[in-house]
C-alpha positions in Angstrom: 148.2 145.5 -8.7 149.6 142.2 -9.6 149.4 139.9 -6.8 145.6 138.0 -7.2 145.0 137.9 -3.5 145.6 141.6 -3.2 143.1 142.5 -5.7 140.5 140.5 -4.2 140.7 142.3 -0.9 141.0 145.7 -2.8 137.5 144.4 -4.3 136.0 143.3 -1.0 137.0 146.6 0.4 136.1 148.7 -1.9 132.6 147.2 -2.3 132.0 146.7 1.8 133.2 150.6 1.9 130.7 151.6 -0.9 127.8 149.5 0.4 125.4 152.6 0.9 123.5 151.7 4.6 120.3 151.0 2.9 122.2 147.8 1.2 122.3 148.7 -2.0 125.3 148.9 -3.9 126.4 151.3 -6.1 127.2 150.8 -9.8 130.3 153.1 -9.9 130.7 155.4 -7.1 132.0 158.5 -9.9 130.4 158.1 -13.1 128.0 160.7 -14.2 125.5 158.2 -15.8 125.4 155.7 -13.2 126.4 157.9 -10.1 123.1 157.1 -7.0 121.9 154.0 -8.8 121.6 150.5 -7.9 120.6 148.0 -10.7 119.2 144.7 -9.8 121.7 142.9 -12.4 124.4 144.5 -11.6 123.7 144.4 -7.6 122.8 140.9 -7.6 126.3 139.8 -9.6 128.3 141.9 -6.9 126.1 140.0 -4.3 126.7 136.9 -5.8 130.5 137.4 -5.7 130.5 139.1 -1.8 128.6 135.8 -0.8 131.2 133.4 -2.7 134.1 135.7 -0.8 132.6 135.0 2.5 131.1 138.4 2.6 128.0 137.0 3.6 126.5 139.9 6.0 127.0 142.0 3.2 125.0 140.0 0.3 122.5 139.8 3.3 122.2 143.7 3.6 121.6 144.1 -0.1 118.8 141.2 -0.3 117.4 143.0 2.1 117.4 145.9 0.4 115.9 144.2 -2.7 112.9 142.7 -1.0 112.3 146.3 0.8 112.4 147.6 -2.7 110.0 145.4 -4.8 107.5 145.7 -1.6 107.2 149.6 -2.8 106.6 148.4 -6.3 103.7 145.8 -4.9 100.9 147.6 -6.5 102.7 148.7 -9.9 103.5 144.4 -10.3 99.9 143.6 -9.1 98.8 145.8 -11.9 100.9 144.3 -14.5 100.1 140.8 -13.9 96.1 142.0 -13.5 96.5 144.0 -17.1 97.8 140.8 -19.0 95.4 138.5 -17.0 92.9 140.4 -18.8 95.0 140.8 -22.3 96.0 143.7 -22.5 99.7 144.0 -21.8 101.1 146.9 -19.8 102.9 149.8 -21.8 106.7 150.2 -21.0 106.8 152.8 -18.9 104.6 150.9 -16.5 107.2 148.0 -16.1 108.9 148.1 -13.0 112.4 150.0 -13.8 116.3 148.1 -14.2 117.5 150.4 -11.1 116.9 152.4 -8.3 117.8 155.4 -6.0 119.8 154.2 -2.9 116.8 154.5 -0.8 114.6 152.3 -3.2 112.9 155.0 -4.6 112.5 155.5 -8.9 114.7 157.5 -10.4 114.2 160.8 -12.2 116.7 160.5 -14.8 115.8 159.3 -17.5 116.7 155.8 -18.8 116.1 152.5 -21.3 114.4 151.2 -18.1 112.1 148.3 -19.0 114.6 145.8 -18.4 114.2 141.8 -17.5 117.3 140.3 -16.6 117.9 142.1 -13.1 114.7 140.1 -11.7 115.6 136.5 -12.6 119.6 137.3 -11.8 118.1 138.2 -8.2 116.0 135.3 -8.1 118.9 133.4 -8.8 121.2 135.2 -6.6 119.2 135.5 -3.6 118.2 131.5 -3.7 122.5 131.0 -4.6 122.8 132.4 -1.3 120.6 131.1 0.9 121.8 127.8 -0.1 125.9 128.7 0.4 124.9 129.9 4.1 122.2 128.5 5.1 119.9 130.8 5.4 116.0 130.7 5.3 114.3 132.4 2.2 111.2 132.9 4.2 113.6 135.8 5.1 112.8 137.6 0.9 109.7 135.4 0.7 107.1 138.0 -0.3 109.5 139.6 -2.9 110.1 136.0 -4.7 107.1 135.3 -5.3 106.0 138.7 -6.4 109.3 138.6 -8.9 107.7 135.4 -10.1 104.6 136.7 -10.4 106.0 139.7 -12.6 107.7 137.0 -14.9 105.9 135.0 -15.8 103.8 137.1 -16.9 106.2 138.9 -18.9 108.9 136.7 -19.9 108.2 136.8 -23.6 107.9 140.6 -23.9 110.9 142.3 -26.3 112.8 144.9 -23.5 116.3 146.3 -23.3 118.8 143.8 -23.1 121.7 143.8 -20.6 123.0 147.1 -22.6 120.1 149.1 -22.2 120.0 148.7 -26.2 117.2 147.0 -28.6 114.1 147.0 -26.6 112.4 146.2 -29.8 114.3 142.4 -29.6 113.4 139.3 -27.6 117.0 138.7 -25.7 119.1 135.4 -24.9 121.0 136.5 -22.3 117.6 137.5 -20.7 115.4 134.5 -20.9 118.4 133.0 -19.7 118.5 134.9 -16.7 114.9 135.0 -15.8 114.7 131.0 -16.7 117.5 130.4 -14.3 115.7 132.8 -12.0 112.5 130.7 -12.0 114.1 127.4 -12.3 116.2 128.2 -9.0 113.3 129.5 -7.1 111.7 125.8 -8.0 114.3 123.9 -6.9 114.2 125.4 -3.7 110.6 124.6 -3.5 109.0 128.0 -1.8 106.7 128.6 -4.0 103.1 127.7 -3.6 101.6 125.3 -5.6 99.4 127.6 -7.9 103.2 129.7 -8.3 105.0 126.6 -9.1 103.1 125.4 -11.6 103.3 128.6 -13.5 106.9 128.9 -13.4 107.3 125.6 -14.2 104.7 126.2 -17.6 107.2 129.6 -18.3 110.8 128.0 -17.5 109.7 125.1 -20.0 108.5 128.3 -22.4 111.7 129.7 -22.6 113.8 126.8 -23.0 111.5 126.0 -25.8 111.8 129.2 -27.2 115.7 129.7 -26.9 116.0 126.0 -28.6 114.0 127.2 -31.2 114.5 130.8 -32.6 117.7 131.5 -30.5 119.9 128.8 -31.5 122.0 128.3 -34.8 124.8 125.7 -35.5 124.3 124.2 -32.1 124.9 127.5 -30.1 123.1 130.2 -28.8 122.7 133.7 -30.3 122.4 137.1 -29.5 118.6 137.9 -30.0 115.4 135.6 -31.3 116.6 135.6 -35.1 120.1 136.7 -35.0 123.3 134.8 -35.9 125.9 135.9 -33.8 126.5 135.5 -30.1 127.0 138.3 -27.0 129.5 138.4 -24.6 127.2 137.9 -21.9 125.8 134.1 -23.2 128.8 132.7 -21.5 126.8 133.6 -18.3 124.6 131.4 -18.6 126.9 128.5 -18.6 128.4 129.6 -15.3 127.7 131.2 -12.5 123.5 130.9 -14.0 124.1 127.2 -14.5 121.3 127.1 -17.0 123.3 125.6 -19.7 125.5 122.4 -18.8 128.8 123.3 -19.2 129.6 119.8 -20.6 126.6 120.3 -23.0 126.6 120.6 -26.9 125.2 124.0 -26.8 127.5 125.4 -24.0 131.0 124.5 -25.8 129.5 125.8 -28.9 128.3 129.0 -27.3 131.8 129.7 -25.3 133.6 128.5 -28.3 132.1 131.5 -30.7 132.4 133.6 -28.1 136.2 133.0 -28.0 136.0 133.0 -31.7 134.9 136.1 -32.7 134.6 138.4 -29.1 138.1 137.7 -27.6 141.1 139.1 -28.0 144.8 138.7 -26.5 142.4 137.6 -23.4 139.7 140.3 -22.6 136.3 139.9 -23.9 134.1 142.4 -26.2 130.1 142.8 -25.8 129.5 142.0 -29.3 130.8 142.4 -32.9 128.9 146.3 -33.7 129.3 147.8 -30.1 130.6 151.2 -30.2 130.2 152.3 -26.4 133.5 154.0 -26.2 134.8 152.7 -29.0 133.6 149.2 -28.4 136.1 147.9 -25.4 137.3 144.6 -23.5 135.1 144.5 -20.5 137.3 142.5 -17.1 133.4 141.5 -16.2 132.6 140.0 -19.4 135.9 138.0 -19.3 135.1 136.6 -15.8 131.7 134.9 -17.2 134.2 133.8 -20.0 136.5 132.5 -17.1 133.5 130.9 -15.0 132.3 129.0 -18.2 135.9 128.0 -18.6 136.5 126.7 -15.0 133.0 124.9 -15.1 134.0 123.2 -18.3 136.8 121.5 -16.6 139.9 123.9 -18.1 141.2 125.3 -14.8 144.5 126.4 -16.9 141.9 129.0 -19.3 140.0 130.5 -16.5 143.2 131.2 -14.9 144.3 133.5 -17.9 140.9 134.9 -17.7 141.7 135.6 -13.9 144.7 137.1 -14.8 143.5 139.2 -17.8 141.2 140.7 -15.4 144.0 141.9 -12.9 145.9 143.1 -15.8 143.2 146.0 -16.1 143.4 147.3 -12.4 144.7 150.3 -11.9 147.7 151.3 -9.8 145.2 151.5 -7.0 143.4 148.4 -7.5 140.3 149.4 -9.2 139.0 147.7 -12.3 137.4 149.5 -14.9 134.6 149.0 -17.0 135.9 148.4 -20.0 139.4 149.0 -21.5 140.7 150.3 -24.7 143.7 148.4 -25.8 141.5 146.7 -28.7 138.9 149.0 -29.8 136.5 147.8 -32.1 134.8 151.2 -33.2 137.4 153.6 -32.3 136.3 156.2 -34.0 133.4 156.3 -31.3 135.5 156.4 -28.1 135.5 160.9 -28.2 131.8 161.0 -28.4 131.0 158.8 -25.3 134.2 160.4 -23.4 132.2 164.7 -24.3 129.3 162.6 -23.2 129.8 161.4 -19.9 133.4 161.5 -19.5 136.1 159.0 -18.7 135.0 155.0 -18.3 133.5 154.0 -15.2 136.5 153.2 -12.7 135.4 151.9 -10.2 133.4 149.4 -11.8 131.6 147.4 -8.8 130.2 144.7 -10.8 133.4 143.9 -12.5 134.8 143.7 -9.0 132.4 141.3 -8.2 132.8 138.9 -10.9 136.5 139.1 -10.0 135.5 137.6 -6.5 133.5 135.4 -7.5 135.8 133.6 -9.8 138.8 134.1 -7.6 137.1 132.4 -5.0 136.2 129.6 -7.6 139.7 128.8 -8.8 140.4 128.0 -4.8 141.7 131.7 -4.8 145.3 131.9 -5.8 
């Protein structure tokens, strides 16, 4: 599909027609692994790109279903917070989980489930969107503050990272998320006073921790301790917004990811990934493309725009990632006997295809 305008109303139909009625949207409507789930990261990037499009009944429906869903998870968070009120942290397996059944409830399958980032990316995306149409929080008020709650009380943990790998690390991309998460929520000033001050006290923390054991020549890095950068820093720069595009640490960060993650266009996870052989993923390059367009170089996030179209199928679906630049190919057979072909449809890289179509004025 090679006209840009055609392959954003593919991705707003094929996301409004996969929208389950509960609200929740599903990850990829075929693949065996991901096939009745809903993640909170991935949902609220899909969101965030249906609200940008003008979809906004739909970003509505899954908020919705969100705050429906944390309510459920109430006493599990209260118990969380009470257990490291009192110093002694909560295992794992008691952390609320990265995604859901359609109809809110917890899986059965298993999965690396301790996950941060979904909750701060909803805080973000939810607030995003109230702002671009004007609608009242009060509306997912008792699920903000209990996501805040849950936060800051375990922002520092080590948990999965956007990969569902290395739950044993302490994450950039995730403080990142759950600091623009908090620092969102604060700006639109619905938090009590008690709650504000807290997530002030943890956004502060995790800026001060990122500045000091996640940054290295001026740009950020993959984990607390690590040297190299992930494909999903750039982010953070845009549509998070919690680094300045114009800012030291921003150019560095997109610049080593361009560096070392990109090639002829599409962008890689990170340097040892071998999920089917280690792929270009279309969402990772639309971050790349945001970050791009936010920095002021319109001409770049076109190509990423453009780079993203290049991997839709005859019938207009994106993938998750592609394989013309493999960096492990020698893993691609396992993951294929595993759980078969890449997801296609990939809602979430439809999403960030919205979203920074709509950005570049959508061309």
């Amino acid at each position: 599909m090679s006209d840009l305008g055609d392959l954003a109303r593919r991705s707003t139909e094929l996301i409004s027609t996969l929208q389950q009625p509960s609200g929740a949207y599903p990850a990829s409507p075929t693949f065996s692994a991901y096939r009745g789930y809903c993640w909170f990261r991935d949902g609220s990037f899909i969101a965030d790109g249906m609200s940008a499009a003008g979809e906004d009944g739909s970003a509505d429906r899954f908020h919705d279903w969100c705050a429906r869903t944390l309510e459920t998870q109430r006493g599990r968070v209260e118990s969380v917070v009470a257990l490291v009120h009192s110093g002694r942290p909560a295992p794992p397996a008691q952390m609320l989980p990265a995604r859901f059944a359609f109809d809110g409830g917890v899986g059965a399958d298993p999965w690396w489930d301790f996950q941060l980032d979904g909750y701060g990316t909803w805080l973000w995306a939810v607030t995003a969107h109230a702002r671009r149409h004007d609608r009242d929080l009060a509306r997912w008020a008792g699920a903000i503050t209990l996501v805040v709650d849950y936060l800051v009380a375990s922002w520092e943990r080590p948990c999965f990272d956007w990969w569902e790998e290395h739950d044993e690390q302490v994450h950039t991309s995730t403080l990142g998320c759950v600091g623009a998460g908090l620092e969102a929520v604060l700006r639109a000033g619905v938090l009590d006073a008690r709650r504000a001050e807290a997530a002030g006290a943890a956004a502060a923390g995790i800026r001060a921790l990122v500045a000091e054991r996640a940054t290295t020549e001026g740009r950020l890095t993959k984990w607390l301790g690590r040297s190299d950068v992930d494909g999903s820093l750039t982010a953070l720069v845009a549509p998070l917004g919690w680094l300045d595009p114009a800012g030291p640490v921003a150019q560095r960060t997109v610049a080593e990811v361009e560096r070392t993650l990109t090639y002829a266009g599409g962008v890689h996870r990170f340097a040892d990934d071998v999920f089917y052989g280690g792929g270009q993923w279309p969402l990772l390059t639309g971050f790349l493309g945001l970050a791009r367009l936010a920095a002021g170089d319109r001409a770049a996030a076109m190509a990423s725009l453009r780079w993203m179209a290049s991997t839709a199928t005859a019938d207009g679906d994106l993938p998750e990632q592609v394989d013309g630049h493999l960096l492990a190919p020698d893993h691609r057979e396992q993951w294929v006997e595993r759980w078969g072909p890449v997801a296609t449809p990939l809602l979430w890289s439809h999403g960030q295809y919205l979203r920074l179509w709509h950005d570049l004025g959508r061309p």
